[in-house]
PyMOL CGO cylinders between C-alpha atoms (Angstrom):
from pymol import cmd
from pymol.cgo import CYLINDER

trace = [
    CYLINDER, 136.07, 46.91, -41.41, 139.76, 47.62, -42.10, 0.3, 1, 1, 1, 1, 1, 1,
    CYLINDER, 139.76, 47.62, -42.10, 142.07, 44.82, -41.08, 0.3, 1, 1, 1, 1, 1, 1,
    CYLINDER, 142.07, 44.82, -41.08, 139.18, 42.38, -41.04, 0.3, 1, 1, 1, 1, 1, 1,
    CYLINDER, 139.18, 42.38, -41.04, 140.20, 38.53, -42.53, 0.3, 1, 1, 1, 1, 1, 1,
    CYLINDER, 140.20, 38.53, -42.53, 136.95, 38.11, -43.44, 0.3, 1, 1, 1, 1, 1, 1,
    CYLINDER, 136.95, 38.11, -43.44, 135.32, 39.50, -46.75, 0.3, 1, 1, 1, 1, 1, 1,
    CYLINDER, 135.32, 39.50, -46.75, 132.39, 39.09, -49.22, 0.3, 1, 1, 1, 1, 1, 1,
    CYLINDER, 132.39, 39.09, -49.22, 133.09, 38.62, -53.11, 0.3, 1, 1, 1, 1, 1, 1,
    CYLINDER, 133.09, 38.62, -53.11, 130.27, 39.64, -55.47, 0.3, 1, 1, 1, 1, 1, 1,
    CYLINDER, 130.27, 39.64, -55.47, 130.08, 37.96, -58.46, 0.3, 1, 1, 1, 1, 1, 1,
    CYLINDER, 130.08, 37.96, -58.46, 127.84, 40.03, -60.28, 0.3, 1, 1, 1, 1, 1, 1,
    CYLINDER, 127.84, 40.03, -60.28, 127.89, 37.57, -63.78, 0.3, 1, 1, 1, 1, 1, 1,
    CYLINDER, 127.89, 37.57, -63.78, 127.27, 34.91, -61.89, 0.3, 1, 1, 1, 1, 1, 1,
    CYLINDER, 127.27, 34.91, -61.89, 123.07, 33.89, -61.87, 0.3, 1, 1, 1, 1, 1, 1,
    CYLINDER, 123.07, 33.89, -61.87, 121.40, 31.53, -60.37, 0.3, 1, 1, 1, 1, 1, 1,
    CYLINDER, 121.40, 31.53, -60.37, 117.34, 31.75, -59.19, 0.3, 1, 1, 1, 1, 1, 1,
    CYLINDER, 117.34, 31.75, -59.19, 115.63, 33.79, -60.85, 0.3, 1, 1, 1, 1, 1, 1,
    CYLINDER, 115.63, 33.79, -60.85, 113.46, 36.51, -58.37, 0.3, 1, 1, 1, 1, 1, 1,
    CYLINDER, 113.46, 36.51, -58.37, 109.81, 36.77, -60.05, 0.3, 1, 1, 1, 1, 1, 1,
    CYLINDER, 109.81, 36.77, -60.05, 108.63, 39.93, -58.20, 0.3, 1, 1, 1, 1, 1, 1,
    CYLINDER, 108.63, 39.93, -58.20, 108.13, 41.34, -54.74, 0.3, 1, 1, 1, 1, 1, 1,
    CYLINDER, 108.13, 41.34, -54.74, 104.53, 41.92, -53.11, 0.3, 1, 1, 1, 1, 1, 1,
    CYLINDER, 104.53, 41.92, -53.11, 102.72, 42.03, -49.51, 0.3, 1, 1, 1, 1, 1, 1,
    CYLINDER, 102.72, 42.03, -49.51, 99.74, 40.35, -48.27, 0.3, 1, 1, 1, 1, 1, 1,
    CYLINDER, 99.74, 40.35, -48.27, 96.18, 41.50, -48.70, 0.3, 1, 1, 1, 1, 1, 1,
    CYLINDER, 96.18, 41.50, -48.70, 94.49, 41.93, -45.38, 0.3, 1, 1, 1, 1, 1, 1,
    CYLINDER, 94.49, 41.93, -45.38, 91.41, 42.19, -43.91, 0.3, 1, 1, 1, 1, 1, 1,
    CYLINDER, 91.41, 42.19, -43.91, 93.17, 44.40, -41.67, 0.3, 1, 1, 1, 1, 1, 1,
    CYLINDER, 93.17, 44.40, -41.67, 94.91, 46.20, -44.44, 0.3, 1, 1, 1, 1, 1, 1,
    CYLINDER, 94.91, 46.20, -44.44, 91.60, 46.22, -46.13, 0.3, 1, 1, 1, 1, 1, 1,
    CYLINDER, 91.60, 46.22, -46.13, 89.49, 48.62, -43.26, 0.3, 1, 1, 1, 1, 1, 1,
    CYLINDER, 89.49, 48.62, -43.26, 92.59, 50.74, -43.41, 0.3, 1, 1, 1, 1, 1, 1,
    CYLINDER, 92.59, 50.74, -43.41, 92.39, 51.67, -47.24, 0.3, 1, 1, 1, 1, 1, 1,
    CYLINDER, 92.39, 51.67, -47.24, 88.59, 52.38, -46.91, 0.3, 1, 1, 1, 1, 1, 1,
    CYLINDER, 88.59, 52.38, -46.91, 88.76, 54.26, -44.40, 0.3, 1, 1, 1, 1, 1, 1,
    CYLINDER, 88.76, 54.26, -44.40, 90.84, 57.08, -46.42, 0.3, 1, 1, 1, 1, 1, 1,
    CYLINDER, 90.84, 57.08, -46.42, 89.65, 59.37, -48.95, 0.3, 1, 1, 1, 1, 1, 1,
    CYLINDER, 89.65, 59.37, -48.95, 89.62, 58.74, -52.67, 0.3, 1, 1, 1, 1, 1, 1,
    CYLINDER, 89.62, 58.74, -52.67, 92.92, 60.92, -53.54, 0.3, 1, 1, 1, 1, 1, 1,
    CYLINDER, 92.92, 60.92, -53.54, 94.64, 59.41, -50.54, 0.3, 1, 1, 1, 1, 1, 1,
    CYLINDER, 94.64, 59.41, -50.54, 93.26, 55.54, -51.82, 0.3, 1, 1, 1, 1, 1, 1,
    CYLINDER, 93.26, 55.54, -51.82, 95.03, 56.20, -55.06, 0.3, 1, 1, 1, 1, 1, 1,
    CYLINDER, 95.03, 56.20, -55.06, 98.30, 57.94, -53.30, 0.3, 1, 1, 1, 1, 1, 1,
    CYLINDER, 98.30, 57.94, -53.30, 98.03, 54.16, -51.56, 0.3, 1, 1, 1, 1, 1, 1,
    CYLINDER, 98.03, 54.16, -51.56, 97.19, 52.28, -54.73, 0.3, 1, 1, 1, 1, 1, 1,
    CYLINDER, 97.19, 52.28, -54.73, 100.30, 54.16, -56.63, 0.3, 1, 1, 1, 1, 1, 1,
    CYLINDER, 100.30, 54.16, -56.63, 103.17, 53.86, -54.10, 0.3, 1, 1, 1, 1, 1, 1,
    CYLINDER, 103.17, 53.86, -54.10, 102.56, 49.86, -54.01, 0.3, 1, 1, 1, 1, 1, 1,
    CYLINDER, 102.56, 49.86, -54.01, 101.54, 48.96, -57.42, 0.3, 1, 1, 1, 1, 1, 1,
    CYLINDER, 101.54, 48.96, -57.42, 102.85, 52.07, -59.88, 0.3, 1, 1, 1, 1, 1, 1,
    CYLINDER, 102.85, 52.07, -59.88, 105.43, 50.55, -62.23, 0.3, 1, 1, 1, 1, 1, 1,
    CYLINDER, 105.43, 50.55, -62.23, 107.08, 54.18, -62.60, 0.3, 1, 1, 1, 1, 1, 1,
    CYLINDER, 107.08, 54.18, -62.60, 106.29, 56.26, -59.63, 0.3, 1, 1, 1, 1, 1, 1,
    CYLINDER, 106.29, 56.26, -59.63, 105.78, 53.13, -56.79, 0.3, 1, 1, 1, 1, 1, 1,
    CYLINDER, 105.78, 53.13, -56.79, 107.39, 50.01, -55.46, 0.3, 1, 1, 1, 1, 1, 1,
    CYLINDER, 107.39, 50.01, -55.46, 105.86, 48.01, -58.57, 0.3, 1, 1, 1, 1, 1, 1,
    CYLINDER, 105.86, 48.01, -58.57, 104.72, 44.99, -56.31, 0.3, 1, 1, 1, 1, 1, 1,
    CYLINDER, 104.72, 44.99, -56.31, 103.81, 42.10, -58.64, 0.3, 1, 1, 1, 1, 1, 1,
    CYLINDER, 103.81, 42.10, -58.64, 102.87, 39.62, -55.84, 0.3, 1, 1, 1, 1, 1, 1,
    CYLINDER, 102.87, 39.62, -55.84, 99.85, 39.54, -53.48, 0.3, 1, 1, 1, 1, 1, 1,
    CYLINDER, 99.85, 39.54, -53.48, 98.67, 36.80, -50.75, 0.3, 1, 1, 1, 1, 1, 1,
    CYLINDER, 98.67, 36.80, -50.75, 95.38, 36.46, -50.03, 0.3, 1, 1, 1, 1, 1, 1,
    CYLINDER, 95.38, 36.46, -50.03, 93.96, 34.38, -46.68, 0.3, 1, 1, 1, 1, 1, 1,
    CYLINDER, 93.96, 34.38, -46.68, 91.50, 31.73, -47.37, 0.3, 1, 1, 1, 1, 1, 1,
    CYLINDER, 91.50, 31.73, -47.37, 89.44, 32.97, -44.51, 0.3, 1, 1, 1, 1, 1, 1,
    CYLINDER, 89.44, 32.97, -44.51, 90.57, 34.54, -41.68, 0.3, 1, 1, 1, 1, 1, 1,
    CYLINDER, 90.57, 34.54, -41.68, 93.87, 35.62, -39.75, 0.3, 1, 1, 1, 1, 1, 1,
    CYLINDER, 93.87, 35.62, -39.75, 96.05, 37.12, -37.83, 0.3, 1, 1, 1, 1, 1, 1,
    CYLINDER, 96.05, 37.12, -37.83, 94.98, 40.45, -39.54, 0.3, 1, 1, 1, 1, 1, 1,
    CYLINDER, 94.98, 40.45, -39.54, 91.13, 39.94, -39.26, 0.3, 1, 1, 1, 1, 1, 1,
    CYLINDER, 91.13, 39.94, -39.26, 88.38, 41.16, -37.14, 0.3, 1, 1, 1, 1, 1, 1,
    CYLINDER, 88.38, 41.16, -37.14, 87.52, 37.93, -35.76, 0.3, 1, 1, 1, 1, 1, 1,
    CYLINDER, 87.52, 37.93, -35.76, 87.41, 34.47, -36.66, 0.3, 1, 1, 1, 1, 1, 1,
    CYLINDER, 87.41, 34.47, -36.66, 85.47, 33.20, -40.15, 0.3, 1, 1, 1, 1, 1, 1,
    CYLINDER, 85.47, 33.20, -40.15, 84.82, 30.97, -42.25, 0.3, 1, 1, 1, 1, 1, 1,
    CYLINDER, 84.82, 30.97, -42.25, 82.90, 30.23, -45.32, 0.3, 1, 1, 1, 1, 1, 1,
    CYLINDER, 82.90, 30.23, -45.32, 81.92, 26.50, -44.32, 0.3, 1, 1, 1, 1, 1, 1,
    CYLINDER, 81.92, 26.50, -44.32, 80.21, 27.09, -40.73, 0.3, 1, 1, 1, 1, 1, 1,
    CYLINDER, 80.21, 27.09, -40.73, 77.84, 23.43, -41.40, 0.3, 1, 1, 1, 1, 1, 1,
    CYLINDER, 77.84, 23.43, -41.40, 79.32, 21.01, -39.18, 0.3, 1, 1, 1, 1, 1, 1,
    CYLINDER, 79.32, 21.01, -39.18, 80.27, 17.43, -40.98, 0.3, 1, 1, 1, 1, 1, 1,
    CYLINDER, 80.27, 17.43, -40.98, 79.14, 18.89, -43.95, 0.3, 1, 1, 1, 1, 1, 1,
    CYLINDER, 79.14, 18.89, -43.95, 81.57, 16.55, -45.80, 0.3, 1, 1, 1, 1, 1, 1,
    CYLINDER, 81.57, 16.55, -45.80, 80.67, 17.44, -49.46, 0.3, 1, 1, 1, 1, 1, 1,
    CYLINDER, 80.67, 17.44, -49.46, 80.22, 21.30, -47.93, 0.3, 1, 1, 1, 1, 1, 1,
    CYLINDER, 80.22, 21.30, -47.93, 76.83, 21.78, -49.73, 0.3, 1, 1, 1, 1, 1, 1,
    CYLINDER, 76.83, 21.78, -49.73, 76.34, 24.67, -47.77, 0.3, 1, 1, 1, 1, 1, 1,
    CYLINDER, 76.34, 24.67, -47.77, 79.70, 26.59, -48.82, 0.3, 1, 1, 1, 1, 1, 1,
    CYLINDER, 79.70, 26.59, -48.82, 78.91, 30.27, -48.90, 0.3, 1, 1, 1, 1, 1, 1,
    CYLINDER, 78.91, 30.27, -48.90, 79.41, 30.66, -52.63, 0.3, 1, 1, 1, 1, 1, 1,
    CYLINDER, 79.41, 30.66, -52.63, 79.32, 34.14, -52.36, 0.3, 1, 1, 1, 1, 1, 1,
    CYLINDER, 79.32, 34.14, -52.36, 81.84, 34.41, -49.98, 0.3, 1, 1, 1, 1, 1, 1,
    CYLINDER, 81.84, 34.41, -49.98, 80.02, 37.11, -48.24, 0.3, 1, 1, 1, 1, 1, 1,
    CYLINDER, 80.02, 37.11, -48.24, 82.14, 38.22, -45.73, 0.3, 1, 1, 1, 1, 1, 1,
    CYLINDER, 82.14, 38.22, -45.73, 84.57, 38.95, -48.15, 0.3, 1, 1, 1, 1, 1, 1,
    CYLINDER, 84.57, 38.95, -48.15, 82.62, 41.42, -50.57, 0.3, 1, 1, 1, 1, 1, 1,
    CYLINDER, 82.62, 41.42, -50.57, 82.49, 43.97, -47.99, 0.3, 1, 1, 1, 1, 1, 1,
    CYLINDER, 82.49, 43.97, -47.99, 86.00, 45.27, -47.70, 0.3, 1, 1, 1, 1, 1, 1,
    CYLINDER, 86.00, 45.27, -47.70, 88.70, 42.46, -49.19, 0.3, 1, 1, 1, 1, 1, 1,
    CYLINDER, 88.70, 42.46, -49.19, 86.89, 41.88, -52.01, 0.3, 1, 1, 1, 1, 1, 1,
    CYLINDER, 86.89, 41.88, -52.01, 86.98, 45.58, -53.24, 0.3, 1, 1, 1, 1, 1, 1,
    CYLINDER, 86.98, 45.58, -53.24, 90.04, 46.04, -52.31, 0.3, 1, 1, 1, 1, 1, 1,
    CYLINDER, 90.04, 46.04, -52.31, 91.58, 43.67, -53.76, 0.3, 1, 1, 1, 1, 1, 1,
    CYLINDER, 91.58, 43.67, -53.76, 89.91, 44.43, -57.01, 0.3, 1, 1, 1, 1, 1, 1,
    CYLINDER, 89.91, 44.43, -57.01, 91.13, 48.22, -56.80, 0.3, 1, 1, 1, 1, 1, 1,
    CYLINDER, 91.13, 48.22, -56.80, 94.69, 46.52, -57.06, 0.3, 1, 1, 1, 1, 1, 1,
    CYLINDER, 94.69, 46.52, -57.06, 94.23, 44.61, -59.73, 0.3, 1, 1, 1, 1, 1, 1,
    CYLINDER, 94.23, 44.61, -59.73, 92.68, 47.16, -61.54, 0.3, 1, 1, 1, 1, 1, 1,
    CYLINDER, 92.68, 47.16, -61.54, 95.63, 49.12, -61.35, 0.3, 1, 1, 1, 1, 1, 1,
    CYLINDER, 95.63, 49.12, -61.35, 97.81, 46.38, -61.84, 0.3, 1, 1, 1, 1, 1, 1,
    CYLINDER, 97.81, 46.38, -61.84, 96.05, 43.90, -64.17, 0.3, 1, 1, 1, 1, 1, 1,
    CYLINDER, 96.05, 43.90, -64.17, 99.46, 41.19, -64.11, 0.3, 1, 1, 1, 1, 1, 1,
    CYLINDER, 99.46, 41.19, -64.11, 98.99, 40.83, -60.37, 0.3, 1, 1, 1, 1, 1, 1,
    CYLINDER, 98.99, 40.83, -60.37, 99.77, 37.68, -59.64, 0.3, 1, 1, 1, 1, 1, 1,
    CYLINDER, 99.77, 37.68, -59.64, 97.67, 36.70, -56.38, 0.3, 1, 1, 1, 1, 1, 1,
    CYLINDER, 97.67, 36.70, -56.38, 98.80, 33.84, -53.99, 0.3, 1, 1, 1, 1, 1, 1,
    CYLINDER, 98.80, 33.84, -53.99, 95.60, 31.72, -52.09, 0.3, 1, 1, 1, 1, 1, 1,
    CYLINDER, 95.60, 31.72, -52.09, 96.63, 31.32, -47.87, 0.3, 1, 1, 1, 1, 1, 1,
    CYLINDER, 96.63, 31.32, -47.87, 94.58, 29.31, -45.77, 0.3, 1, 1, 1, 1, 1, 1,
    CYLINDER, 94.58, 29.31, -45.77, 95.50, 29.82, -41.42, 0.3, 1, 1, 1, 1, 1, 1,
    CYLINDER, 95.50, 29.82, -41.42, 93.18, 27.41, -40.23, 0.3, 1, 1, 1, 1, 1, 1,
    CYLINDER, 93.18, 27.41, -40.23, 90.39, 25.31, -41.53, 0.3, 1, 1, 1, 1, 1, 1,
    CYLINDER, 90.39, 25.31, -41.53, 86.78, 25.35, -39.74, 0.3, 1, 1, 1, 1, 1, 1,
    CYLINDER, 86.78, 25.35, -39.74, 86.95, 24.12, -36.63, 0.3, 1, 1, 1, 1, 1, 1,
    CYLINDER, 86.95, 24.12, -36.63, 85.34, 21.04, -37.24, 0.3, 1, 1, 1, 1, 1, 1,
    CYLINDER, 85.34, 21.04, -37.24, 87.83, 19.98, -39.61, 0.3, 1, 1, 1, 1, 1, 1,
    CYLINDER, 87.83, 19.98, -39.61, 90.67, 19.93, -36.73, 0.3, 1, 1, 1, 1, 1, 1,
    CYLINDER, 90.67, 19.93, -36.73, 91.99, 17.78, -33.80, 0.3, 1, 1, 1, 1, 1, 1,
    CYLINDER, 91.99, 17.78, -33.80, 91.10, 17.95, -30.79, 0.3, 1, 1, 1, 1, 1, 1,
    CYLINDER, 91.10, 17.95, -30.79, 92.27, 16.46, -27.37, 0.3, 1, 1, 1, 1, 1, 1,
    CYLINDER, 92.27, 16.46, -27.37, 91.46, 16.71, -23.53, 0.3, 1, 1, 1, 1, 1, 1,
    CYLINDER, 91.46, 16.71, -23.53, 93.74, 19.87, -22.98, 0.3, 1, 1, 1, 1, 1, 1,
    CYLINDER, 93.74, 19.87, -22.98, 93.10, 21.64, -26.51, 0.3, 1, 1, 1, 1, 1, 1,
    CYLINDER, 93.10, 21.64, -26.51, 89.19, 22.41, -28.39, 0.3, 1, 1, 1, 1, 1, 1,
    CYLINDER, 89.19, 22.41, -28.39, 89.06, 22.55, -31.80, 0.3, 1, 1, 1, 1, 1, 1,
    CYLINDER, 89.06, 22.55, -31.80, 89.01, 25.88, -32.78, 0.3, 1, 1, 1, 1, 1, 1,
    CYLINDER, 89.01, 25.88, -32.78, 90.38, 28.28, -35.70, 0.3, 1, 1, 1, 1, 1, 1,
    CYLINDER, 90.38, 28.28, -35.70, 92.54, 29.63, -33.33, 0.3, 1, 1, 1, 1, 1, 1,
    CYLINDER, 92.54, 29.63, -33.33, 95.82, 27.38, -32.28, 0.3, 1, 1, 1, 1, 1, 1,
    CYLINDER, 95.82, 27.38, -32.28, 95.96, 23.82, -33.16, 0.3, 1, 1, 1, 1, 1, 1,
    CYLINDER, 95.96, 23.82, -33.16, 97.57, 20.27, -31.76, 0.3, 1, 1, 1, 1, 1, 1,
    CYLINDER, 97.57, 20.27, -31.76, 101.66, 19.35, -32.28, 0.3, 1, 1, 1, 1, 1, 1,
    CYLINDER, 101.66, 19.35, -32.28, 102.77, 18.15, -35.10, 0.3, 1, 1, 1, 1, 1, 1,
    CYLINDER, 102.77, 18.15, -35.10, 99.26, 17.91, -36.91, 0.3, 1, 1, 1, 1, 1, 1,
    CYLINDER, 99.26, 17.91, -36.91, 95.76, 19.90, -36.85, 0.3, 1, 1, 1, 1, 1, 1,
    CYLINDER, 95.76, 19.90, -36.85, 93.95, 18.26, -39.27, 0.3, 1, 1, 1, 1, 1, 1,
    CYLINDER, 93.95, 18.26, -39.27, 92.06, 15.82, -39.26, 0.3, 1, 1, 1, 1, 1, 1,
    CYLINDER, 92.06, 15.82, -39.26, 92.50, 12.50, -41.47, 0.3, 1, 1, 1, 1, 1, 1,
    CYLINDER, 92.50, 12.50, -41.47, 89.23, 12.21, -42.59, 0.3, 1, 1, 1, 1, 1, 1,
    CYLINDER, 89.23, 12.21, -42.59, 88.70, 15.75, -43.92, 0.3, 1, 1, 1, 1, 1, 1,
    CYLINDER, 88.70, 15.75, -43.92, 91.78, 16.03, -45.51, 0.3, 1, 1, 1, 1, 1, 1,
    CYLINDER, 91.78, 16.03, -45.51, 89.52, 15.48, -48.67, 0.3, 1, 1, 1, 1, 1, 1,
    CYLINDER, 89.52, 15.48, -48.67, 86.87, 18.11, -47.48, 0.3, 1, 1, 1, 1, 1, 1,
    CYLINDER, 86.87, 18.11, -47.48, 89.60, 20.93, -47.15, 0.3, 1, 1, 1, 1, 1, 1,
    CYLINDER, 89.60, 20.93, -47.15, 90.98, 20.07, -49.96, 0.3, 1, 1, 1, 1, 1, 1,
    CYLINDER, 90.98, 20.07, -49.96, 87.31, 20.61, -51.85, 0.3, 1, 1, 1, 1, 1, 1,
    CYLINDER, 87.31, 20.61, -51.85, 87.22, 23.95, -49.68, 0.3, 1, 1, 1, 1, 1, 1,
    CYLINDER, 87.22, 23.95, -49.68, 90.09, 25.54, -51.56, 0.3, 1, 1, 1, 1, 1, 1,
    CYLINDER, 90.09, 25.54, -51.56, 88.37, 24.48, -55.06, 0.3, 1, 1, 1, 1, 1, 1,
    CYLINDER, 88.37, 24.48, -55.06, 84.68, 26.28, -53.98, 0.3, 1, 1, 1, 1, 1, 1,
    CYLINDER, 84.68, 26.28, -53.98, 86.88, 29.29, -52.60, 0.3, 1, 1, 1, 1, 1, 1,
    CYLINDER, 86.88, 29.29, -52.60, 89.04, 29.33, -55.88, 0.3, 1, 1, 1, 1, 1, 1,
    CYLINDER, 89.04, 29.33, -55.88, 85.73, 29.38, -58.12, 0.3, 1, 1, 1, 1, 1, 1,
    CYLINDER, 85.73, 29.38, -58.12, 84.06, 31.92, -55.52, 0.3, 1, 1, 1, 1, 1, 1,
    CYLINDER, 84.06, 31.92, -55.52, 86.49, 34.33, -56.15, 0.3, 1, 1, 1, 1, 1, 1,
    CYLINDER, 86.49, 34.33, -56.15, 87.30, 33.60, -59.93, 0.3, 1, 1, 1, 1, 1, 1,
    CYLINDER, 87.30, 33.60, -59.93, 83.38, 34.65, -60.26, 0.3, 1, 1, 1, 1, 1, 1,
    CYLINDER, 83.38, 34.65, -60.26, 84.00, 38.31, -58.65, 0.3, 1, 1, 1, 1, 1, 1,
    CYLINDER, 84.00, 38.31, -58.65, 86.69, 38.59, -61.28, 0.3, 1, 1, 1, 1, 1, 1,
    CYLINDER, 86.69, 38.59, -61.28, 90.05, 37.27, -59.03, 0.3, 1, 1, 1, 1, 1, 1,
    CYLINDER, 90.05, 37.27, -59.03, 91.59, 34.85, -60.08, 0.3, 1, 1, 1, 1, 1, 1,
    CYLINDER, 91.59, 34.85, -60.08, 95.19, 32.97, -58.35, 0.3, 1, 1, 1, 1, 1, 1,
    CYLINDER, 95.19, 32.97, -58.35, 98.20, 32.86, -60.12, 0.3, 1, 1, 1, 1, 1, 1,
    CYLINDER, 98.20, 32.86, -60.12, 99.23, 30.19, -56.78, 0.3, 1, 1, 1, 1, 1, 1,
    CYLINDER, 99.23, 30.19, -56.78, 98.09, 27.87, -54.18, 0.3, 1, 1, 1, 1, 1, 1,
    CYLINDER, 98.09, 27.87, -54.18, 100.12, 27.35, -50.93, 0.3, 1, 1, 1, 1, 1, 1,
    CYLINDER, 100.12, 27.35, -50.93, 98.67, 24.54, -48.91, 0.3, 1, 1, 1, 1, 1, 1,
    CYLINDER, 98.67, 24.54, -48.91, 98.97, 26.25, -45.20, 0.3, 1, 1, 1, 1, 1, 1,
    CYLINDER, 98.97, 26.25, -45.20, 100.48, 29.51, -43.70, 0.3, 1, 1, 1, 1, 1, 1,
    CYLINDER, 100.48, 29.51, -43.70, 103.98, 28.63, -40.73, 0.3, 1, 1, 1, 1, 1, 1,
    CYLINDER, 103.98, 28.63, -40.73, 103.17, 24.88, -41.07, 0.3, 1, 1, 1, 1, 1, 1,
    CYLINDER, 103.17, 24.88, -41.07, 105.01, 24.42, -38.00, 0.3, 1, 1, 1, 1, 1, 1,
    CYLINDER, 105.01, 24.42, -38.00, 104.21, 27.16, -36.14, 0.3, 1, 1, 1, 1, 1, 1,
    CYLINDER, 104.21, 27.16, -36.14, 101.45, 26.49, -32.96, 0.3, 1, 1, 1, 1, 1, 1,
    CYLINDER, 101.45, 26.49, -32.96, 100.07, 30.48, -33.24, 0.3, 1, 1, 1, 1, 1, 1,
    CYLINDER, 100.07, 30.48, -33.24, 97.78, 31.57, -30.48, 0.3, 1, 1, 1, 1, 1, 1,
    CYLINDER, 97.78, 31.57, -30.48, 96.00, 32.81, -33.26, 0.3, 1, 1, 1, 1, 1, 1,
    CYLINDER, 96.00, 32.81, -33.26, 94.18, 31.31, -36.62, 0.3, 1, 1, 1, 1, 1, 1,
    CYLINDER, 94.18, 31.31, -36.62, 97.22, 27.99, -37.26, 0.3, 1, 1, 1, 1, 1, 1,
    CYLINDER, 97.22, 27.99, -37.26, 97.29, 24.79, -38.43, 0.3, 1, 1, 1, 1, 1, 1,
    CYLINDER, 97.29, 24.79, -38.43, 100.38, 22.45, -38.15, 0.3, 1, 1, 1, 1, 1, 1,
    CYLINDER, 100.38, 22.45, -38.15, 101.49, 20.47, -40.78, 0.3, 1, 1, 1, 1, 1, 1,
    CYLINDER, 101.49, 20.47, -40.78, 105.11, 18.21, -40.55, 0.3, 1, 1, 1, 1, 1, 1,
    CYLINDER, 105.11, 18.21, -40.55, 106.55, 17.84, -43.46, 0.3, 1, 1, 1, 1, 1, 1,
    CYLINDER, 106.55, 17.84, -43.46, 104.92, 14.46, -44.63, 0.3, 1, 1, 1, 1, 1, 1,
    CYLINDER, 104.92, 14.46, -44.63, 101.65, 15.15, -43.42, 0.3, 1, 1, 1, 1, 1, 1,
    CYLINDER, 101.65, 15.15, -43.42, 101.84, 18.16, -45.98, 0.3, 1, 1, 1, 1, 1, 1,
    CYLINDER, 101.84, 18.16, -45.98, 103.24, 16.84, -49.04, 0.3, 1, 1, 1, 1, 1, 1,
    CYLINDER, 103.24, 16.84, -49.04, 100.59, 13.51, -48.30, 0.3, 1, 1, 1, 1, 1, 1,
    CYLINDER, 100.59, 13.51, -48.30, 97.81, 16.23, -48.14, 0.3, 1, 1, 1, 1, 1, 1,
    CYLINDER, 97.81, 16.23, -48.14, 98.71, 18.10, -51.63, 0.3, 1, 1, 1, 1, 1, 1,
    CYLINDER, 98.71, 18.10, -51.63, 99.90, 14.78, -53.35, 0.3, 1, 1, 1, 1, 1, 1,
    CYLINDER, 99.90, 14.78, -53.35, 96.74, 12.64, -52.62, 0.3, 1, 1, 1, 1, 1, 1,
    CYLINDER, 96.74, 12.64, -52.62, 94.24, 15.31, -52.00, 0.3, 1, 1, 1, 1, 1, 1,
    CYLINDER, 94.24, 15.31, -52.00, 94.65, 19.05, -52.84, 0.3, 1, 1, 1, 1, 1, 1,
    CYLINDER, 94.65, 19.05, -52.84, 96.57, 18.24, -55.85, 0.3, 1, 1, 1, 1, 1, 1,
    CYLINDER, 96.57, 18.24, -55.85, 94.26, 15.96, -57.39, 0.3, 1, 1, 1, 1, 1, 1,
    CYLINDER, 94.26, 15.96, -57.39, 91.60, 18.44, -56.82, 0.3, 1, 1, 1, 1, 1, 1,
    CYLINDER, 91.60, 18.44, -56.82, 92.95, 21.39, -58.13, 0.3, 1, 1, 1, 1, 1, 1,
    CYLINDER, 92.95, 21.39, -58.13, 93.70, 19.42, -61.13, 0.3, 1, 1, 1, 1, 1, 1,
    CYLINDER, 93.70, 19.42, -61.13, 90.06, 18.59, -62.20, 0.3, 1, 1, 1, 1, 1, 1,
]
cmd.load_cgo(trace, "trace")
């Protein structure tokens, strides 16, 4: 505005971070959507995202570990209860192979340099707190801290079995990030973390096992 005291100087040979790419999130959600169209208007979709020349060239995409906010309902892939060593991990990932699976896959094959990004929202249920006025459930959790202390190590092997699920349909994760709003109490699929509960989980446990 004219006569304003305040102003913005661009330093254009000035650089500091360095931005990687741009994406979106991968959806169950999003997912229906895209099936739901016809071929041509799948790879009018597939184009305008992911086209280097002709699109918005997105070289990011997040994937939930499970479900969210932009699923059908609540899921998981480890539905035993105390099944601490999750023997009965649905390998296949089943629920997945119907529509995000696929879709997913479409991407990548038009962009093969995707770089993906692994989300969990919430663990099982029987992984998380509980208390007199709250049920442990995938949907919500307890201030400051859903999960539980003694399946910190549990989750953690979750993401590895989910990692290697997917890696054997042919998608593999460029990233890990340990929890989706950390500090947000969502009515629906959350898990709070505070800081130090976080960076305990990923030093001692999720760290460690990714690394193997």
């Amino acid at each position: 505005e004219k006569n304003t005291e305040s102003f913005i100087a661009i330093d254009v040979d000035t650089k500091f971070q360095e931005i990687m790419g741009f994406g979106g999130a991968f959806t169950e959600a999003a997912a229906l959507q895209f099936h739901k169209l016809p071929k041509d208007k799948q790879e009018e979709v597939l184009t305008l995202y992911f086209d280097k020349n002709e699109g918005s060239a997105y070289s990011f995409g997040r994937v939930p570990m499970g479900s969210c906010d932009f699923s059908v309902a609540s899921y998981n892939f480890a539905e035993t209860e105390n099944d601490m060593e999750l023997v009965n991990f649905d390998t296949n990932v089943t629920h997945d192979t119907e529509m995000m699976i696929p879709f997913i896959k479409r991407a990548l094959k038009r962009r093969s340099d995707l770089k993906l990004i692994l989300v969990p929202w919430s663990p099982p249920d029987w992984m998380k707190r509980s208390s007199a006025a709250y049920n442990a459930s995938m949907l919500g959790s307890l201030k400051p801290v859903g999960l539980r202390d003694d399946m910190r190590a549990p989750w953690a092997l979750y993401f590895s079995k989910f990692i290697t699920a997917y890696k054997k349909h042919g998608i593999p994760f460029w990233g890990v990030s340990p929890q989706n709003e950390p500090e947000f109490n969502a009515p629906w699929e959350a898990c709070m973390y505070n800081p130090e509960y976080e960076a305990e989980f990923i030093g001692e446990f999720l760290g460690p096992v990714l690394e193997r």
